[in-house]
C-alpha positions as CSV (number, residue, x, y, z in Angstrom):
1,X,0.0,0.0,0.0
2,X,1.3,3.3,-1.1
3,X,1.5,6.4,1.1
4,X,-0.1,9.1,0.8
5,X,3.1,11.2,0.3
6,X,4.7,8.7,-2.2
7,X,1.7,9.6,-4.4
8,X,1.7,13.0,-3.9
9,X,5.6,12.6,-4.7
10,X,3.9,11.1,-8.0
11,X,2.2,14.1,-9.3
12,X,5.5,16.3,-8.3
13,X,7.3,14.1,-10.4
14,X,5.2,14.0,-13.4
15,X,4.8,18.2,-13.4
16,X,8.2,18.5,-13.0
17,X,9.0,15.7,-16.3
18,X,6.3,17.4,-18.4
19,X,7.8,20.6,-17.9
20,X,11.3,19.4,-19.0
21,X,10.0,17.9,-22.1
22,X,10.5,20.1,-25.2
23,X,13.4,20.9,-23.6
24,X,17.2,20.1,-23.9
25,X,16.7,18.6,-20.8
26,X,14.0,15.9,-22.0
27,X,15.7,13.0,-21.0
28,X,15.3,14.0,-17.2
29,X,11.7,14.8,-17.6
30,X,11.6,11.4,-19.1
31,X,12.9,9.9,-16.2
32,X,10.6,11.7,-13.8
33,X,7.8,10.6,-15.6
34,X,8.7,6.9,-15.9
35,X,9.0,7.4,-11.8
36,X,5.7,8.6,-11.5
37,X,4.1,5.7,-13.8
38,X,3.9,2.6,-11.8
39,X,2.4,4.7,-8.9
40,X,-0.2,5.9,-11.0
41,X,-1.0,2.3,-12.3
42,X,-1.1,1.3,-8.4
43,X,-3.3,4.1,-6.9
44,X,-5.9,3.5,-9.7
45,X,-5.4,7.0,-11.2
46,X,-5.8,6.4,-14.4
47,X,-6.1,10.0,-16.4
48,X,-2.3,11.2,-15.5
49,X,-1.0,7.3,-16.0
50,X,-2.5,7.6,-19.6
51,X,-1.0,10.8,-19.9
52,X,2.6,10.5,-18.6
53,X,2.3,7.3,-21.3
54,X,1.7,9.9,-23.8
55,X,4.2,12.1,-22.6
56,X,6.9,10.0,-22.6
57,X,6.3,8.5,-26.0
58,X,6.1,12.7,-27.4
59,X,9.2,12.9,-25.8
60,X,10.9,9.8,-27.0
61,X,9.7,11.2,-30.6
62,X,11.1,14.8,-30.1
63,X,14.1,12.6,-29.3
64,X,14.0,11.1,-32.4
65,X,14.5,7.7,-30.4
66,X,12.1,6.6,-32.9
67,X,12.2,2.5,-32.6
68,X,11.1,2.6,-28.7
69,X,7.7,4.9,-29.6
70,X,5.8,2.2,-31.3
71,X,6.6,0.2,-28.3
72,X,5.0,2.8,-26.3
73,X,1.7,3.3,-27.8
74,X,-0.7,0.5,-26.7
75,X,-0.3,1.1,-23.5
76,X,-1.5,4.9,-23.9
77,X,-4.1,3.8,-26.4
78,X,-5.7,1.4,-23.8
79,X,-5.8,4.7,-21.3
80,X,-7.6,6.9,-23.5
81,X,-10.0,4.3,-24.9
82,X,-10.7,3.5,-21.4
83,X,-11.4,6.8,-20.4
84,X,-13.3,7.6,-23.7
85,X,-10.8,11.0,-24.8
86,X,-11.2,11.0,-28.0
87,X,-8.6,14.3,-28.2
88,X,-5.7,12.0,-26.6
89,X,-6.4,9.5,-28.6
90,X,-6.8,11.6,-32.1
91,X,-3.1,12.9,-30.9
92,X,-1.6,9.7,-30.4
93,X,-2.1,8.8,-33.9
94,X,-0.8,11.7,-34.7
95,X,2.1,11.2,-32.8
96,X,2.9,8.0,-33.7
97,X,2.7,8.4,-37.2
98,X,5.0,12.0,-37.1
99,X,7.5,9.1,-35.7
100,X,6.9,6.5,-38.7
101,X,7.4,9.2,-41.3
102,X,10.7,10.5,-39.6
103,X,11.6,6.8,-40.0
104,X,10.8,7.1,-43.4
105,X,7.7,4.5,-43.2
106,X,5.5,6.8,-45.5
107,X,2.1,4.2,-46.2
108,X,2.1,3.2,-42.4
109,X,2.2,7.0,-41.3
110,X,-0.3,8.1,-44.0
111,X,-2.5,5.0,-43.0
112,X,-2.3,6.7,-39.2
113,X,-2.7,10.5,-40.3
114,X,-6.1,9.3,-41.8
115,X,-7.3,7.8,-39.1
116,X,-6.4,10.2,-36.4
117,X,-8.3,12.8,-38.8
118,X,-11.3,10.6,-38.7
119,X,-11.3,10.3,-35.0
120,X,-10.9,13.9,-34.3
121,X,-13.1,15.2,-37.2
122,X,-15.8,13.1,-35.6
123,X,-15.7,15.0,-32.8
124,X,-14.9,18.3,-34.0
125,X,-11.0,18.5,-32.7
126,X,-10.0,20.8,-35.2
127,X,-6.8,21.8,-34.0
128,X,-5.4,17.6,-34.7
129,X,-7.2,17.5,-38.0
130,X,-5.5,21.0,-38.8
131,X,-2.0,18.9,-38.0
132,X,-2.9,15.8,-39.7
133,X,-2.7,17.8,-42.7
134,X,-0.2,19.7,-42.1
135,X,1.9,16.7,-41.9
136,X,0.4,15.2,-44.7
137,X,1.4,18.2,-46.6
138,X,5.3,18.0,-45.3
139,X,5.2,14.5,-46.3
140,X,3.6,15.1,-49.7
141,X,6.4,17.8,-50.4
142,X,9.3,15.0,-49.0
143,X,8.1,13.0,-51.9
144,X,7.4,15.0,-54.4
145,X,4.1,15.1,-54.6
146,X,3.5,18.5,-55.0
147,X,0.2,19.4,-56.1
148,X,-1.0,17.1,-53.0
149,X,0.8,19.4,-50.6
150,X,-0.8,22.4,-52.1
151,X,-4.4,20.7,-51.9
152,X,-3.9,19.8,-48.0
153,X,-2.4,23.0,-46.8
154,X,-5.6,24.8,-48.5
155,X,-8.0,22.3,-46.6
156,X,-6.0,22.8,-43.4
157,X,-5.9,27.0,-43.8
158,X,-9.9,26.5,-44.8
159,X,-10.0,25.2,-41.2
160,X,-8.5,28.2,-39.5
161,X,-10.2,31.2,-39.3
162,X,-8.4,34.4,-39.3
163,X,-8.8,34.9,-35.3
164,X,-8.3,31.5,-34.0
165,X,-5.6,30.7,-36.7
166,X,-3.7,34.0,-36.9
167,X,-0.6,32.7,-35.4
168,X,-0.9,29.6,-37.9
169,X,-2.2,30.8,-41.2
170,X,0.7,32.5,-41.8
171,X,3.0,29.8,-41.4
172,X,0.7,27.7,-43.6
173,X,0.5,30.1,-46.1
174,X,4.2,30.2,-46.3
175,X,4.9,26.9,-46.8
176,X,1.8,26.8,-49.2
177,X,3.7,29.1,-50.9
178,X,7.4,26.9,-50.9
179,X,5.2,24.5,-52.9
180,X,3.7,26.5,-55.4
181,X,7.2,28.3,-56.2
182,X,8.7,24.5,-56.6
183,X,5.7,24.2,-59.3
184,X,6.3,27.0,-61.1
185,X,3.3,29.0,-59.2
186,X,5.6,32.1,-59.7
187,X,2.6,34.8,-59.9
188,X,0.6,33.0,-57.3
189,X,3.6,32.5,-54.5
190,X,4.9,36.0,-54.5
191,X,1.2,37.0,-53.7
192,X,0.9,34.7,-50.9
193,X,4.5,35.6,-49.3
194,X,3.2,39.5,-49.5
195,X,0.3,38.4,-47.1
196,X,2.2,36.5,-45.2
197,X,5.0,38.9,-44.4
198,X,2.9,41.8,-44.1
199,X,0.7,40.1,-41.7
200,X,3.9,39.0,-39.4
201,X,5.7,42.2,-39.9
202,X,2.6,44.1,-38.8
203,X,2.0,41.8,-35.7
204,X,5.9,42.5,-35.1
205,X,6.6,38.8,-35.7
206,X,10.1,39.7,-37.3
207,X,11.9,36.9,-36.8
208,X,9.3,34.8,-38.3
209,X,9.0,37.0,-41.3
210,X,12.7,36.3,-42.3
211,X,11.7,33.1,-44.0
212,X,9.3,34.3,-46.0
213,X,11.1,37.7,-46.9
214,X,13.9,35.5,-48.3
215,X,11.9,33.1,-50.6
216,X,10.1,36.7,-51.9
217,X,13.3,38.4,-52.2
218,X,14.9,35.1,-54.3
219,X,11.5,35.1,-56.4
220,X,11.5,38.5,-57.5
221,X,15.3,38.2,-58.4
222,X,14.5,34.9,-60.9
223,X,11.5,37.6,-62.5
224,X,14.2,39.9,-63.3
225,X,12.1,42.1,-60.8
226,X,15.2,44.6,-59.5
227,X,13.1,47.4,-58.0
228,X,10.8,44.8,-55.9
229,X,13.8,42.8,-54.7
230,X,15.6,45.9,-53.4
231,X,12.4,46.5,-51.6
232,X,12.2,43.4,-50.0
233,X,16.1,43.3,-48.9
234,X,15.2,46.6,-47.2
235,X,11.9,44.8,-45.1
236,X,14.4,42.2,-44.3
237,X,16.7,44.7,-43.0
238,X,14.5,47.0,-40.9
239,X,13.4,43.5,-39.5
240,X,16.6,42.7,-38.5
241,X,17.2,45.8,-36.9
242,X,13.8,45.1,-34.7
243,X,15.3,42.0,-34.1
244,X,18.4,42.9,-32.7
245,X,16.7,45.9,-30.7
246,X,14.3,43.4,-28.7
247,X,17.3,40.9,-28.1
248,X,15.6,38.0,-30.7
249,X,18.6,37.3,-32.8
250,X,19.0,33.6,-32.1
251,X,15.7,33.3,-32.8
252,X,16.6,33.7,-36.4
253,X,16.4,30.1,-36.9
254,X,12.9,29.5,-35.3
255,X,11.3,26.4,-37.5
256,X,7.9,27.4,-38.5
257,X,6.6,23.9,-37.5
258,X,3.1,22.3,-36.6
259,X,1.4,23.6,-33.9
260,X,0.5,20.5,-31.8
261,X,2.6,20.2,-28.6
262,X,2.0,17.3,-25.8
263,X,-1.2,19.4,-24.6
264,X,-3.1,16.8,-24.1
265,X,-6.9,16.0,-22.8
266,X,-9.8,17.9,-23.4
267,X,-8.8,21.1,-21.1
268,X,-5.6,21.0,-22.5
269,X,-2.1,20.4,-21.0
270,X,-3.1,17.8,-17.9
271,X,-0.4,18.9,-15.4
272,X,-2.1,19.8,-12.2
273,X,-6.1,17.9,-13.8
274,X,-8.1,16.3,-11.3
């Protein structure tokens, strides 16, 4: 029989792991979490069991430790079905097949994208199905498939609306945009890149405009258009003056990924849920 401390001691651990994950230290948060496991299987509490499952297999994926995720994925499956969370589950399957395509197992990740859009369209989870094809659309790209990619980021921007999706329309857009300019799209990218880095430079997302400034600058210099291109060099400038003056320099690299991050559960991230 437990204490009552040792599973309070639980829940400290699993916090403090699902705040280290995402991290540089994720293999400690790992290690809290796998702590806190076997007490949460023992007291009954099922909800942060499933979840520190989850959390460890994210975290083994961010890792890229990719052969010990599908060994971890039953057990959280069996947690969410149990407690009926459709969200949890929806993102496993997500999850899972992000790890298959990094391994390069494109029909088996595909196969798992679909289905984790059908669980979380059924439900209305917008935010996974809004990843599913986001992914889809990387993995689309990967291979080649270009006029695929294009069709899925549409259908995933036509999901977000201009004040829930703000922070994720643009980066859609943009890599909408990478696609069409590997198609020839010439006419139809440069317009999307001039929403795109308007809308960030106005919200004074500078570092996140770079990107996009530098596929526009590169596109106006293959059109032989001299007069836009000096234009654009100068937004990328000012930019990086802004940059430097609020200290976000080594930001310059930020990845203008998927938005899905281990928040998990129908309220969102779990740490602390009853």
């Amino acid at each position: 029989m437990l204490s009552p401390e040792t599973a309070e001691s639980a829940r400290s651990w699993y916090e403090t792991g699902v705040r280290r994950i995402g991290t540089e230290t994720a293999g400690i948060g790992i290690n809290y979490l796998e702590r806190a496991i076997p007490v949460f299987a023992e007291v009954g509490d099922l909800r942060h069991l499933t979840y520190a499952r989850h959390y460890v297999l994210y975290a083994l994926k961010q890792d890229e430790r990719f052969e010990e995720v599908e060994g971890r994925f039953a057990d959280a499956m069996t947690g969410y079905a149990e407690l009926g969370d459709t969200y949890g589950q929806a993102l496993l399957l997500a999850h899972l097949a992000d790890s298959l395509a990094a391994q390069g197992r494109w029909e088996r990740a595909h196969a798992l994208f679909n289905l984790a859009a059908v669980v979380a369209e059924n439900d209305q989870h917008r935010d996974i199905v809004v990843h599913v094809l986001w992914q889809q659309g990387l993995l689309c790209r990967q291979r080649d498939n270009l006029t695929h990619a294009v069709e899925l980021f549409q259908r995933a921007e036509r999901l977000l609306d201009k004040e829930s999706g703000g922070g994720r329309l643009p980066q859609l857009r943009f890599l909408r945009a990478q696609v069409l300019s590997l198609l020839g799209e010439t006419a139809e990218a440069i317009a999307l890149l001039e929403d795109v880095q308007t809308h960030l430079l106005r919200t004074n997302r500078n570092q996140l405009a770079m990107e996009p400034l530098n596929l526009l600058r590169r596109l106006y210099e293959d059109e032989g258009m001299a007069e836009e291109r000096a234009r654009v060099s100068q937004l990328m400038h000012l930019s990086g003056q802004r940059m430097i003056q609020a200290d976000l320099l080594p930001r310059l690299t930020e990845h203008l990924g998927p938005p899905i991050d281990p928040a998990l559960g129908q309220a969102g991230a779990p740490a602390g849920s009853a």
